[in-house]
MIDOSE-1310 file (N, C-alpha, C; in nm, 2 decimals, decimal comma, always signed):
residues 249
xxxx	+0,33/-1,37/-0,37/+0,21/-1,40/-0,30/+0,20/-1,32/-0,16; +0,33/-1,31/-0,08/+0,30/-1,23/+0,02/+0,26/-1,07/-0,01; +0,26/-0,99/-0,14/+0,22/-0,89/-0,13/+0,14/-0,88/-0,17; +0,07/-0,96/-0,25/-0,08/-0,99/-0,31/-0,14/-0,98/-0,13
xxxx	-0,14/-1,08/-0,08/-0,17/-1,09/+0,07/-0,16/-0,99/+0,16; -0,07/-0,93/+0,09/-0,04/-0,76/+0,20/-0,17/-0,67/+0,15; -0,19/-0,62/+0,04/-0,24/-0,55/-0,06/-0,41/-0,59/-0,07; -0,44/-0,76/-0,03/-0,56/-0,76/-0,04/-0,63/-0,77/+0,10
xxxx	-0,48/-0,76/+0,24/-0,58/-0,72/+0,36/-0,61/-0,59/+0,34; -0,54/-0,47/+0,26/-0,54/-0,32/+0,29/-0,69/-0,33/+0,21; -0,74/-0,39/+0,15/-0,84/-0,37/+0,03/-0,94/-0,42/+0,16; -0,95/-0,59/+0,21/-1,03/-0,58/+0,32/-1,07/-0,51/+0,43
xxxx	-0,95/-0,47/+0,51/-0,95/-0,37/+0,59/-1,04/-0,25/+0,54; -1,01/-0,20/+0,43/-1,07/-0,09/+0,38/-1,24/-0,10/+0,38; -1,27/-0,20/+0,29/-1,40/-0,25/+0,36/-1,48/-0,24/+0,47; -1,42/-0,33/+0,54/-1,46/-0,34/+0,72/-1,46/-0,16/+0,75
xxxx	-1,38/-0,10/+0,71/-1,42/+0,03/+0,80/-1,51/+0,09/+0,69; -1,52/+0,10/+0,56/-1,65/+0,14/+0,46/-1,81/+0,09/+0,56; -1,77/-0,03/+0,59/-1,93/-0,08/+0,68/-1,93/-0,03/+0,82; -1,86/-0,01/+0,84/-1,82/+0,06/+1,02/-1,88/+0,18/+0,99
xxxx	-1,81/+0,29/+0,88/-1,87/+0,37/+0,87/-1,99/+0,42/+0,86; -2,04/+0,33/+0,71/-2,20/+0,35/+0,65/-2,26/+0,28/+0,78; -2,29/+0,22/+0,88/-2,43/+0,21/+0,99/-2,36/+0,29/+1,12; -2,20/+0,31/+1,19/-2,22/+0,40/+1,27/-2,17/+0,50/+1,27
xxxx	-2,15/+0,57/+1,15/-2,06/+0,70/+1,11/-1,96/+0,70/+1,08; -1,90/+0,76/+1,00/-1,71/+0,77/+0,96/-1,66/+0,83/+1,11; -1,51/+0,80/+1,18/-1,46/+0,82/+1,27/-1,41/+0,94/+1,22; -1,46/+1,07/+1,34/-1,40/+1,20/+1,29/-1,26/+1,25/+1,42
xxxx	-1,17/+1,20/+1,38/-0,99/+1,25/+1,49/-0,98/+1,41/+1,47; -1,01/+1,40/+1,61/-0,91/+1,59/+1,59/-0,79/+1,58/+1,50; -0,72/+1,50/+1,52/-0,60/+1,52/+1,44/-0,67/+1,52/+1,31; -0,71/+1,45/+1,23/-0,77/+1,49/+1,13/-0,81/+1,58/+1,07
xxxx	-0,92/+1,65/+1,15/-0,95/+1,74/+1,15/-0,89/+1,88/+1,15; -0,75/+1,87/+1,23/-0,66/+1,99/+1,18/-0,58/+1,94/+1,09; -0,55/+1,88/+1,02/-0,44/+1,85/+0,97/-0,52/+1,84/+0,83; -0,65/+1,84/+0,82/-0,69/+1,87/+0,66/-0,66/+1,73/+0,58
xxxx	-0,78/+1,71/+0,47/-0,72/+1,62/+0,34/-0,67/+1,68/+0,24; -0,65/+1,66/+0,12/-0,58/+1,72/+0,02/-0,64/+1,66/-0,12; -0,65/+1,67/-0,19/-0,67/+1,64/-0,36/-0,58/+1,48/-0,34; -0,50/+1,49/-0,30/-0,39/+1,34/-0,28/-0,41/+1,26/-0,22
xxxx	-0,47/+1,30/-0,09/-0,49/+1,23/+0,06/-0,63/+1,25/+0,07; -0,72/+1,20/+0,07/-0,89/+1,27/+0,15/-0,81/+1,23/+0,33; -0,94/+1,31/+0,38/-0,98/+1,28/+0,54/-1,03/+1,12/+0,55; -1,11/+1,07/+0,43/-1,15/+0,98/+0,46/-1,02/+0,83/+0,47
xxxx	-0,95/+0,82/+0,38/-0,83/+0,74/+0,38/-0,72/+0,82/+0,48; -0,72/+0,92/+0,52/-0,66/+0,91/+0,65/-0,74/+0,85/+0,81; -0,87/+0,88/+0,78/-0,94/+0,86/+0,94/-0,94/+0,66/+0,90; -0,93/+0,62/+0,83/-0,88/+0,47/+0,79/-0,77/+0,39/+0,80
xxxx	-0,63/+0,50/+0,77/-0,49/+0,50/+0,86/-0,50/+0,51/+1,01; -0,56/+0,59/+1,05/-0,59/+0,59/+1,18/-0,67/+0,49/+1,25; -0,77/+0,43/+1,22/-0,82/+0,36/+1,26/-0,77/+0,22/+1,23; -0,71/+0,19/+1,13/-0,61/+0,06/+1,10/-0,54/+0,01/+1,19
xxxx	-0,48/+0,14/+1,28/-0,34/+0,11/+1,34/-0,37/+0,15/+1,50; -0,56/+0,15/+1,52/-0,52/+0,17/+1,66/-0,50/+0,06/+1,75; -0,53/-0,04/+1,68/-0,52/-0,19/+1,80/-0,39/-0,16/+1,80; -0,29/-0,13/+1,75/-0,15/-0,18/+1,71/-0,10/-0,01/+1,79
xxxx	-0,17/+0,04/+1,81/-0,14/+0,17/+1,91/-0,16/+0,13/+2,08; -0,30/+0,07/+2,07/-0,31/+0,03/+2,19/-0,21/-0,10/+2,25; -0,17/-0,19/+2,17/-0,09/-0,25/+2,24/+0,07/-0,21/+2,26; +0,12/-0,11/+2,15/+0,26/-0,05/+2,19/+0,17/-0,01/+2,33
xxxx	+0,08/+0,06/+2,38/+0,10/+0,13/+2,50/+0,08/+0,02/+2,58; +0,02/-0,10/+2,59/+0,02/-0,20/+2,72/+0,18/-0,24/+2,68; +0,24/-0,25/+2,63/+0,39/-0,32/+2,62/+0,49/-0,22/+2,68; +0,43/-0,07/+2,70/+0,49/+0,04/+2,77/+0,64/+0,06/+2,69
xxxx	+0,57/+0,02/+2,54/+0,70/+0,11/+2,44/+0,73/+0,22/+2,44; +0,85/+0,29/+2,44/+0,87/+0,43/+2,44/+0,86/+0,50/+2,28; +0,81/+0,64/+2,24/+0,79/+0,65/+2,11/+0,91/+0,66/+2,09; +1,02/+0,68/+2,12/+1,16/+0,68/+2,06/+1,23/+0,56/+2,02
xxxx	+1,17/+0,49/+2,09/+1,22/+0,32/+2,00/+1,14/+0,31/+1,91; +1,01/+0,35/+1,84/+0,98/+0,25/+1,78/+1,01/+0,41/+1,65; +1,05/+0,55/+1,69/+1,11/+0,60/+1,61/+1,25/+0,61/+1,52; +1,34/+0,55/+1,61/+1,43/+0,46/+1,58/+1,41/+0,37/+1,51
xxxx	+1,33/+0,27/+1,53/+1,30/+0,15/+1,43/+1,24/+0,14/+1,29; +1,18/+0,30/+1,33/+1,17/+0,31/+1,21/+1,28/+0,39/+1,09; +1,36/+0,46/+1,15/+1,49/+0,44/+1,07/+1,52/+0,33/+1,01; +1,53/+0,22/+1,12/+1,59/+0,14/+1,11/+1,53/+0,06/+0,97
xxxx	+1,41/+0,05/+0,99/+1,33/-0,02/+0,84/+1,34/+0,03/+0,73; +1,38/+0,19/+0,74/+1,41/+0,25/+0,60/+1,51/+0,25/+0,51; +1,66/+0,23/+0,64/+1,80/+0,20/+0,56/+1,72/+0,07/+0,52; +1,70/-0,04/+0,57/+1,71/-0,17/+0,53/+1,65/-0,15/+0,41
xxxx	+1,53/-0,10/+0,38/+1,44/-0,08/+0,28/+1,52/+0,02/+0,12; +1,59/+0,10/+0,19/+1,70/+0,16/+0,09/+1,77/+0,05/+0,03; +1,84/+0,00/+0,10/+1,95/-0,11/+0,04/+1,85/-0,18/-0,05; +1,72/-0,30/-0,03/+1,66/-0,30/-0,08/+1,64/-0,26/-0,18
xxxx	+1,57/-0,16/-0,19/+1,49/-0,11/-0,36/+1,62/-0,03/-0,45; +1,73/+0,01/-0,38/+1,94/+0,06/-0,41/+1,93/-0,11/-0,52; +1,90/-0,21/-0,45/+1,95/-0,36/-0,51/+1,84/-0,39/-0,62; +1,75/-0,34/-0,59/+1,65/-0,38/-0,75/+1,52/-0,48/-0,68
xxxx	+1,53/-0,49/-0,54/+1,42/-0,58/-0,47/+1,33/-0,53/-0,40; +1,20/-0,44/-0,51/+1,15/-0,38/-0,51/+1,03/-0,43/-0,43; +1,00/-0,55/-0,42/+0,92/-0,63/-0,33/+0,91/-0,63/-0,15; +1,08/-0,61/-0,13/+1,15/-0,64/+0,00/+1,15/-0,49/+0,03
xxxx	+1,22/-0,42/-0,05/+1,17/-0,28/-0,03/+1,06/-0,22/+0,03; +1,01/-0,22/-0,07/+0,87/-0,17/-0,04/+0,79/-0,21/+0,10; +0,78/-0,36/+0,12/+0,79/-0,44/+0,23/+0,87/-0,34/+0,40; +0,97/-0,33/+0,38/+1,05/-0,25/+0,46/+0,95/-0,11/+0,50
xxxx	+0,98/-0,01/+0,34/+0,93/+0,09/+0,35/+0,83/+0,07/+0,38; +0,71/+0,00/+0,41/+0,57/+0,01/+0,46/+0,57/-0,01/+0,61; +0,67/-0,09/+0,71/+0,69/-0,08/+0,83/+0,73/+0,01/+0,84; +0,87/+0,05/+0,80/+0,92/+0,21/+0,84/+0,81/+0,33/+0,84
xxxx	+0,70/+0,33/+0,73/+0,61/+0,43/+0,79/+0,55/+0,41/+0,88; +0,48/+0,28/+0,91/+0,40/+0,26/+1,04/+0,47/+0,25/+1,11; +0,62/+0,25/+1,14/+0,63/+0,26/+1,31/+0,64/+0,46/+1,28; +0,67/+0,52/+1,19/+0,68/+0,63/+1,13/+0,54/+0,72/+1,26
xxxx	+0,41/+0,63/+1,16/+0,27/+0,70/+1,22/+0,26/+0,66/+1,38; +0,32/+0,55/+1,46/+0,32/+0,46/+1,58/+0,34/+0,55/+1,66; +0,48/+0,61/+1,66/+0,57/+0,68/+1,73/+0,47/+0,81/+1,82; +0,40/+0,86/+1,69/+0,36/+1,00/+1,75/+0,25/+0,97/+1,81
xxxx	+0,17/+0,91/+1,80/+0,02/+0,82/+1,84/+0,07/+0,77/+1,97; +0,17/+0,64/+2,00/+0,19/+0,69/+2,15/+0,27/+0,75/+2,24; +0,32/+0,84/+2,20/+0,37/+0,94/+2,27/+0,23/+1,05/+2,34; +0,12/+1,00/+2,24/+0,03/+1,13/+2,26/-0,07/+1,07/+2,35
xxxx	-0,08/+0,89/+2,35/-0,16/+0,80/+2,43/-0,08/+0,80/+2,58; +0,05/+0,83/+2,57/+0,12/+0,77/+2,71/+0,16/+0,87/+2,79; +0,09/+1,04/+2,71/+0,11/+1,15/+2,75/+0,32/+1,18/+2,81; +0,34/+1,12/+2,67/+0,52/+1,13/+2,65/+0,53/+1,24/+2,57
xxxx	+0,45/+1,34/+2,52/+0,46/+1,44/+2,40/+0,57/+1,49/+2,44; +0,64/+1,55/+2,38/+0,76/+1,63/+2,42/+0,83/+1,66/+2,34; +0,93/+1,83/+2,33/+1,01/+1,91/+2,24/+1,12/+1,79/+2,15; +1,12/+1,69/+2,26/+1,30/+1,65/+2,26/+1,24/+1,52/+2,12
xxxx	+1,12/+1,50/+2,16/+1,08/+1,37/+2,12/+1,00/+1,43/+1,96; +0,98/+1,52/+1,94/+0,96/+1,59/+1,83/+1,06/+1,61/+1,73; +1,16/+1,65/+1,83/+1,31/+1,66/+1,73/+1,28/+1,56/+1,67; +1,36/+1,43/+1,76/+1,38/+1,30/+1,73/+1,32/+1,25/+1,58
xxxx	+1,18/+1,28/+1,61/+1,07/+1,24/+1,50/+1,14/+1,32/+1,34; +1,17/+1,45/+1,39/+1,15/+1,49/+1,23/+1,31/+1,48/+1,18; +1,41/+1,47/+1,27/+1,49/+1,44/+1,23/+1,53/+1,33/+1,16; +1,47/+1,19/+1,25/+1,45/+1,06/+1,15/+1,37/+1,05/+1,02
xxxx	+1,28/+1,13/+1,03/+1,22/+1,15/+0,88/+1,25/+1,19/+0,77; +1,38/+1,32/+0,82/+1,49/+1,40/+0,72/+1,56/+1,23/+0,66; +1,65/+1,22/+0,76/+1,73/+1,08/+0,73/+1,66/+0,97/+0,65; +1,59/+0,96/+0,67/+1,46/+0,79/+0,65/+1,44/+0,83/+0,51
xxxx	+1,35/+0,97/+0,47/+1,39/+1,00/+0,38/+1,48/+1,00/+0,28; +1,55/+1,08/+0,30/+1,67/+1,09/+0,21/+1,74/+0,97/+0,20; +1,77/+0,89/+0,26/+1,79/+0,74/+0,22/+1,73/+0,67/+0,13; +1,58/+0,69/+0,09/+1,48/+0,64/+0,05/+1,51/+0,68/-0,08
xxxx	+1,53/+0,82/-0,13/+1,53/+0,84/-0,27/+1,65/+0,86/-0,31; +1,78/+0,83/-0,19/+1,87/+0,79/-0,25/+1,92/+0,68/-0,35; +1,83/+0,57/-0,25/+1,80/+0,48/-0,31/+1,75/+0,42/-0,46; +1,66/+0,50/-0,50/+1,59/+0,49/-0,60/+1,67/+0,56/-0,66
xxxx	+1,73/+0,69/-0,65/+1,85/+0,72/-0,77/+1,97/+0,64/-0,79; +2,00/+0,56/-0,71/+2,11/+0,47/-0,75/+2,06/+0,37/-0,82; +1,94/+0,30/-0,81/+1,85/+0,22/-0,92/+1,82/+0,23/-1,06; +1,78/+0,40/-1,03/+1,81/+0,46/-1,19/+1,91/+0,54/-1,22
xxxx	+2,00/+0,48/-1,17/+2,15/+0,58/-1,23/+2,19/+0,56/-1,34; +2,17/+0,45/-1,46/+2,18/+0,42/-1,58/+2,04/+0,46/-1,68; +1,90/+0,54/-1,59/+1,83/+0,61/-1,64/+1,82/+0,73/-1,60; +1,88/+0,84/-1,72/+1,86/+0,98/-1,66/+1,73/+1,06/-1,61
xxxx	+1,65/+1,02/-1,64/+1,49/+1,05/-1,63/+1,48/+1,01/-1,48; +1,48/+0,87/-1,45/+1,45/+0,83/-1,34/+1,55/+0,91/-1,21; +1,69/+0,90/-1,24/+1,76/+0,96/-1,19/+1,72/+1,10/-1,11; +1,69/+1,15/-1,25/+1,67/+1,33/-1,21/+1,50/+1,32/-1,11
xxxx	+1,41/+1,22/-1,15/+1,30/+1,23/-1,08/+1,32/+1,21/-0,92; +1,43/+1,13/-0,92/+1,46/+1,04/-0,75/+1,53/+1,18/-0,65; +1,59/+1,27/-0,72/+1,68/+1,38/-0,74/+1,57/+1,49/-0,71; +1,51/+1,49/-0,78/+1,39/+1,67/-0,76/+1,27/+1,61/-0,61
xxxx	+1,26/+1,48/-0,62/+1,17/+1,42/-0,52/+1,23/+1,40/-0,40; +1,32/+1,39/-0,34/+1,45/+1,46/-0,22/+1,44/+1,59/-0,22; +1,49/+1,69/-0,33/+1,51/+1,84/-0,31/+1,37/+1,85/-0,23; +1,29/+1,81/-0,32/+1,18/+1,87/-0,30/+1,08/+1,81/-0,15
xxxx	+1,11/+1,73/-0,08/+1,10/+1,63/+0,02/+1,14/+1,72/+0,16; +1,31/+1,77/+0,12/+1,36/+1,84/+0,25/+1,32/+1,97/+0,23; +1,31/+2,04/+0,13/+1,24/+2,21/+0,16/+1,12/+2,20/+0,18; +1,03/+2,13/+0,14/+0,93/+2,12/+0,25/+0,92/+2,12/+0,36
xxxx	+1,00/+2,05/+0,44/+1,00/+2,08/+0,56/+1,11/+2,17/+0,62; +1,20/+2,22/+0,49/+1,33/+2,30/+0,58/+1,25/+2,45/+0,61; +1,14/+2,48/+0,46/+1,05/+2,64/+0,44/+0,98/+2,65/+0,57; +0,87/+2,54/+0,61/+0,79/+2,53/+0,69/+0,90/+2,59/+0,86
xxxx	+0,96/+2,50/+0,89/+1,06/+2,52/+1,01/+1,15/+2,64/+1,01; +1,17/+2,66/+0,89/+1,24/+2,86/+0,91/+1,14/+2,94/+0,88; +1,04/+2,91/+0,86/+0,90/+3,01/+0,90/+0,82/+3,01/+1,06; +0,81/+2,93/+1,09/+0,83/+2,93/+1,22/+0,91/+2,96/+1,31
xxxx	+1,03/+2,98/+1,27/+1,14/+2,98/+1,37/+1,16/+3,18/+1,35; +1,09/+3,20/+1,23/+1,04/+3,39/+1,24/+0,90/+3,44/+1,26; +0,87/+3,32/+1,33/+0,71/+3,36/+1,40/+0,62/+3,34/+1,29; +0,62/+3,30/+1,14/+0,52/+3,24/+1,06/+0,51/+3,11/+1,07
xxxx	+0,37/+3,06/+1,05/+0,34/+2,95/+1,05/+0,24/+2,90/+0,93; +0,31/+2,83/+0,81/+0,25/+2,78/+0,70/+0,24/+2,61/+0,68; +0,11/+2,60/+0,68/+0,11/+2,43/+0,70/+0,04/+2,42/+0,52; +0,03/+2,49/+0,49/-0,08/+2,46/+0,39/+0,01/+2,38/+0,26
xxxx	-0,01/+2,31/+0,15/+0,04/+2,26/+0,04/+0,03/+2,10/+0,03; +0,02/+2,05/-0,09/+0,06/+1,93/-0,15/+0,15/+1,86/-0,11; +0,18/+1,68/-0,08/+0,31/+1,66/-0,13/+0,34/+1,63/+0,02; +0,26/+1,65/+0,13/+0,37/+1,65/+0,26/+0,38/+1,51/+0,32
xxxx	+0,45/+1,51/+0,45/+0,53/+1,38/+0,46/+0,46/+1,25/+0,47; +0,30/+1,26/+0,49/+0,27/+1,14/+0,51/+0,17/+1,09/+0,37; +0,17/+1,21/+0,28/+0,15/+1,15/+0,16/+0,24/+1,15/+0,08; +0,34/+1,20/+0,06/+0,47/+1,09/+0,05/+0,47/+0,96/+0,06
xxxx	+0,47/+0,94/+0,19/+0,52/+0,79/+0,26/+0,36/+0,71/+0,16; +0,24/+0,75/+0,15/+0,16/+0,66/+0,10/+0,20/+0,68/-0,04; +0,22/+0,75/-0,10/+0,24/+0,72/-0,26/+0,37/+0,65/-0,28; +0,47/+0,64/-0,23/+0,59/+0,57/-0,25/+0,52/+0,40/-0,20
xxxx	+0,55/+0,41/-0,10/+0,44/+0,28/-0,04/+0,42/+0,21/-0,16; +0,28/+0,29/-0,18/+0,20/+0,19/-0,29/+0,25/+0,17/-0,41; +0,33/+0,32/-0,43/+0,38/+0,28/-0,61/+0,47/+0,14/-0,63; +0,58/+0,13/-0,48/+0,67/+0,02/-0,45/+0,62/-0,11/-0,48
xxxx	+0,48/-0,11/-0,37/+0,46/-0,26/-0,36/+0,35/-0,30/-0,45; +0,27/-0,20/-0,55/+0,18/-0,27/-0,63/+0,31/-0,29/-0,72; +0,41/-0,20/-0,77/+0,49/-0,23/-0,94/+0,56/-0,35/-0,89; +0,56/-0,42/-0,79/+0,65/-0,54/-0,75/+0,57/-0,60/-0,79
xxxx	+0,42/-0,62/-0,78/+0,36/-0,74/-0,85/+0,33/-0,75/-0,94; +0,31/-0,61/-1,02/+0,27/-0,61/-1,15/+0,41/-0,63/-1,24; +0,50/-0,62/-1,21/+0,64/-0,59/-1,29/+0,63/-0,74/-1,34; +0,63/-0,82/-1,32/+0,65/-0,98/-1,39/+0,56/-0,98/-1,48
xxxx	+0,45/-0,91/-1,48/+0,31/-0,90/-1,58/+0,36/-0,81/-1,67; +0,38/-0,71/-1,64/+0,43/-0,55/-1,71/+0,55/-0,57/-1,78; +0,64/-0,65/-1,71/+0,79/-0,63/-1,78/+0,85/-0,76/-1,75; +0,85/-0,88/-1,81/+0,82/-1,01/-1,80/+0,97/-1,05/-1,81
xxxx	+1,07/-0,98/-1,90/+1,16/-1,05/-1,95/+1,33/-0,93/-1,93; +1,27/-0,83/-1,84/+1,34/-0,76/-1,80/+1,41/-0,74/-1,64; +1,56/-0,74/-1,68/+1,66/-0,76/-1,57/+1,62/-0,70/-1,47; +1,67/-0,57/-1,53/+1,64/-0,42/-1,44/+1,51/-0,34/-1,49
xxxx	+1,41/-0,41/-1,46/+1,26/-0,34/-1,47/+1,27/-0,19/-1,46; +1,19/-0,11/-1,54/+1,17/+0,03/-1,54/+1,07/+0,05/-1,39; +1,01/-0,03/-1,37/+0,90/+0,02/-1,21/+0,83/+0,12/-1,31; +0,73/+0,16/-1,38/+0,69/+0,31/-1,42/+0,62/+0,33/-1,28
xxxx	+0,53/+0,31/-1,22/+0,46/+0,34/-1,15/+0,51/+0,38/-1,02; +0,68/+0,35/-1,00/+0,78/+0,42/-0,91/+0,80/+0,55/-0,99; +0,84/+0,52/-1,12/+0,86/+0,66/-1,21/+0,74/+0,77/-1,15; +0,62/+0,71/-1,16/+0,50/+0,79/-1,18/+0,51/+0,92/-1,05
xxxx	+0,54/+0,78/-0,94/+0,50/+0,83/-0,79/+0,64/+0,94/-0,78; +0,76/+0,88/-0,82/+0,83/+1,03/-0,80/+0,81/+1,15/-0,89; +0,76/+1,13/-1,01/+0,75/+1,28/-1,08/+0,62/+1,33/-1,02; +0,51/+1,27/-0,96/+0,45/+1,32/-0,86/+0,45/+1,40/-0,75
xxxx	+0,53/+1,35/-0,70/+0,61/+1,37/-0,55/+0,74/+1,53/-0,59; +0,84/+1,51/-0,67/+0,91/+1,57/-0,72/+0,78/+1,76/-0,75; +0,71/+1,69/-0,84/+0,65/+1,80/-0,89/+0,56/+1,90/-0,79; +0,53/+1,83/-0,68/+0,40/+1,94/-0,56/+0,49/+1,92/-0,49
xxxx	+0,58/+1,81/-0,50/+0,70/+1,92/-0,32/+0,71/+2,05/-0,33; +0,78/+2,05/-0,44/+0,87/+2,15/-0,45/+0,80/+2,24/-0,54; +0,67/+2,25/-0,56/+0,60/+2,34/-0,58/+0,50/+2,39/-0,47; +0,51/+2,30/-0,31/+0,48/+2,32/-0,18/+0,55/+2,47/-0,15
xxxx	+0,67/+2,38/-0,17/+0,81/+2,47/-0,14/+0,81/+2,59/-0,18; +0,83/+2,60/-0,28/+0,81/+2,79/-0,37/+0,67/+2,80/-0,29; +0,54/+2,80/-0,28/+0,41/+2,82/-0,25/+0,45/+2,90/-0,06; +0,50/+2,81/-0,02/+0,54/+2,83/+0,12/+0,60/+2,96/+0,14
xxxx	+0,76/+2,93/+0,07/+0,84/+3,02/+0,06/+0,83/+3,14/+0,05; +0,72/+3,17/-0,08/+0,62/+3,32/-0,14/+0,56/+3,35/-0,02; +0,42/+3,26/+0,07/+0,37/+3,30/+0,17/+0,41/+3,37/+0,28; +0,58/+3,31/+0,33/+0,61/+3,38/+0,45/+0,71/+3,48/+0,44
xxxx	+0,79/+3,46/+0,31/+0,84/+3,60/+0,26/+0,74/+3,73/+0,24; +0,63/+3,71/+0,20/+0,49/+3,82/+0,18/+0,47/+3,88/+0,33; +0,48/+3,77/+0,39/+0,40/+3,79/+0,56/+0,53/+3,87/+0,63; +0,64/+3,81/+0,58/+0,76/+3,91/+0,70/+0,78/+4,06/+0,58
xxxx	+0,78/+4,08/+0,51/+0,75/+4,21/+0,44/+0,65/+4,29/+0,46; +0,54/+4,20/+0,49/+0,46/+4,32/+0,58/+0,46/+4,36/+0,69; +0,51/+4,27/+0,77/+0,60/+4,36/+0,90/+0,71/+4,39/+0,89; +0,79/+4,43/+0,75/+0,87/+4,47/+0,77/+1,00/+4,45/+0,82
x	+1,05/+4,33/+0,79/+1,11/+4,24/+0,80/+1,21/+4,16/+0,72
């Protein structure tokens, strides 16, 4: 019941801003606006993430939270959430993993409200994301470690998770800069999310009499994930290897 409850505020909320929109316009965020939607993500369900979570922005900044705590914390929600969905409590999981991205999306939002932006505080961010990450699908491969399928998907959906961001950051670090591709970290975080906490409620419906539930819709979300990372990745890789060969490089 509590994720039916989780699931049917995201469906209300969704609403409320559908009417917010249709009489005073869809909210258009610079950040949106550079950061592009995708075939995966629209603009529109991101400027809805964003606007979900700004009361919950505005008050981290009256409580004068620092973004490093609540980027911390959100580590912190991810191990817990690993062990979780590692144990088969795919409910509690999921649960976790949906905090750990919102303090995930918190972090950078006030850092940028409290004018705390900074090199050190960037690290911070993407290094806990490597970590938070890779816990996450470690997780899920220890779940399916008596299914090879699942296994190998939890497996290519990590490979494919950190070269995304390892291509991106050694392209930059040679004066290219490639943002473009499928698959990246905050549609991740929404497709895992949801595949988590809807196959938790459907799993008693779907697979009624089963120990260790298959989740397909975890299945789904990582051969998803698995398949446009790391086809980001090569995409990326080709681009700035092209670009430093034309200078010669």
């Amino acid at each position: 019941m509590p994720l039916v409850a989780l699931v049917c505020a995201f469906l209300v909320g969704l609403l409320g801003f559908a009417l917010k929109s249709a009489i005073g316009g869809r909210p258009r965020t610079e950040r949106v606006m550079r950061q592009g939607g995708t075939v995966l993500l629209g603009e529109y369900l991101m400027e809805y993430g964003l606007w979900l979570f700004r009361p919950i922005t505005r008050a981290c900044v009256r409580l004068n939270l620092h973004p490093d705590v609540l980027s911390w914390t959100s580590l912190l929600f991810h191990l817990a959430a690993a062990v979780g969905i590692g144990a088969g409590y795919f409910g509690l999981g999921g649960s976790l993993l949906l905090a750990g991205a919102a303090c995930d999306a918190l972090d950078g939002a006030v850092a940028r409200a409290r004018g705390l932006s900074s090199d050190s505080g960037e690290l911070l961010d993407a290094s806990v994301d490597r970590w938070a990450e890779m816990a996450i699908f470690l997780a899920y491969a220890w779940y399916y470690r008596w299914f090879p399928l699942g296994f190998f998907l939890s497996a290519a959906a990590m490979v494919g998770a950190v070269m995304v961001s390892y291509v991106r950051a050694k392209g930059e670090s040679m004066g290219v800069v490639v943002k473009s591709g499928l698959m990246q970290r905050h549609e991740r975080a929404v497709y895992l999310c949801g595949a988590t906490l809807v196959s938790a409620i459907g799993v008693p419906f779907w697979e009624p009499n089963d120990s260790h539930p298959m989740h397909y819709l975890v299945l789904a979300a990582l051969a998803l994930i698995a398949f446009f990372a790391n086809g980001t990745a090569l995409q990326r890789f080709a681009l700035i290897r092209a670009e430093l060969r034309k200078k010669g490089r």
